[in-house]
N, C-alpha and C positions, 0 to 999 in steps of 0.2 A: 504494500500500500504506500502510494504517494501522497502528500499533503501537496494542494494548488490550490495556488490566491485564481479565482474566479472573477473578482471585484475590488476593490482598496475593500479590506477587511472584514472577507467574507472565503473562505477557503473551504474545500470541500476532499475528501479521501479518493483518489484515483486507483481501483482495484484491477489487479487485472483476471481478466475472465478466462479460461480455457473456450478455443474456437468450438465452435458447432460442432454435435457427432455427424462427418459424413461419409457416406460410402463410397469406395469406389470402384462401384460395381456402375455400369451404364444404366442399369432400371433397377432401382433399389425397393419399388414401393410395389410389389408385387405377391398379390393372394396366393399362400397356400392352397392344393390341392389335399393335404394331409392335416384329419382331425383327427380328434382320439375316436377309439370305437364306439361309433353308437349304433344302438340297435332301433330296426327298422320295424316298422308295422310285419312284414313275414319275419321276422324271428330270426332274422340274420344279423352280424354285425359288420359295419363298413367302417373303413377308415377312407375310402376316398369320400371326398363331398358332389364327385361326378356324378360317380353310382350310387350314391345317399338320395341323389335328387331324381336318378332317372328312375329306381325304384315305386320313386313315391310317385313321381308324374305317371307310369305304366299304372300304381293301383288307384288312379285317380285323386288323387289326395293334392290339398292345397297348399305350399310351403309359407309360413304367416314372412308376409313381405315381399313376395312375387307375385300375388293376385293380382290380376291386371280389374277394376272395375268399370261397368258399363257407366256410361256418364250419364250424373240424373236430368233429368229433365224440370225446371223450376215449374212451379205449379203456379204461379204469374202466366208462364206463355200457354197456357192451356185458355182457349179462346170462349169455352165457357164460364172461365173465372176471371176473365178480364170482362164478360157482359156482365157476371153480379155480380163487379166490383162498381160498373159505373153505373147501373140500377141502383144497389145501395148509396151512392154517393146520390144520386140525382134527390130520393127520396130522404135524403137528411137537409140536403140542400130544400126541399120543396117545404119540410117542417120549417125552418129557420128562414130568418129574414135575409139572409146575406145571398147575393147575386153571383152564380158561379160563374168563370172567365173560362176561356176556351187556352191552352196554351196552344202554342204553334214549335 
């Protein structure tokens, strides 16, 4: 550790750090294909995650985080409930004093 003036009478400790852990391998951030044994719905045990997965996709089975979902549909654009949304508006509008404006 260094002491350095920073400012007229203001100094501060200068540590020094060990560089970053890095590799020198050209592709460092790469998934394993090897996990510990787990056992599958048929009673076997795998260590690869290949045949983990192909297993379960063959007995149909969903792996939580690959499910691909159908996209919902807002129940806004269902053009029955856009007519009794502007039905109910009309008729709160028709109780009340106040003049409904048309937006554009």
């Amino acid at each position: 550790m260094t002491l350095v003036e920073i400012e007229p009478g203001r100094f501060r400790f200068v540590r020094s750090s060990p560089p970053p852990a890095r590799s020198t391998l050209p592709c460092p951030h790469v998934i394993s294909d090897i996990m510990p044994e787990t056992e599958q719905v048929d009673g076997r045990f795998y260590s690869s995650k290949r045949a983990f997965r192909a297993v379960g996709r063959a007995l149909g089975l969903t792996e939580v985080g690959n499910e691909k979902f159908k996209p919902k549909q807002r129940a806004s654009a269902d053009p029955n409930v856009k007519k009794a949304r502007r039905e109910a508006l009309q008729r709160a509008f028709a109780r009340s004093d106040v003049k409904p404006t048309r937006r554009r």
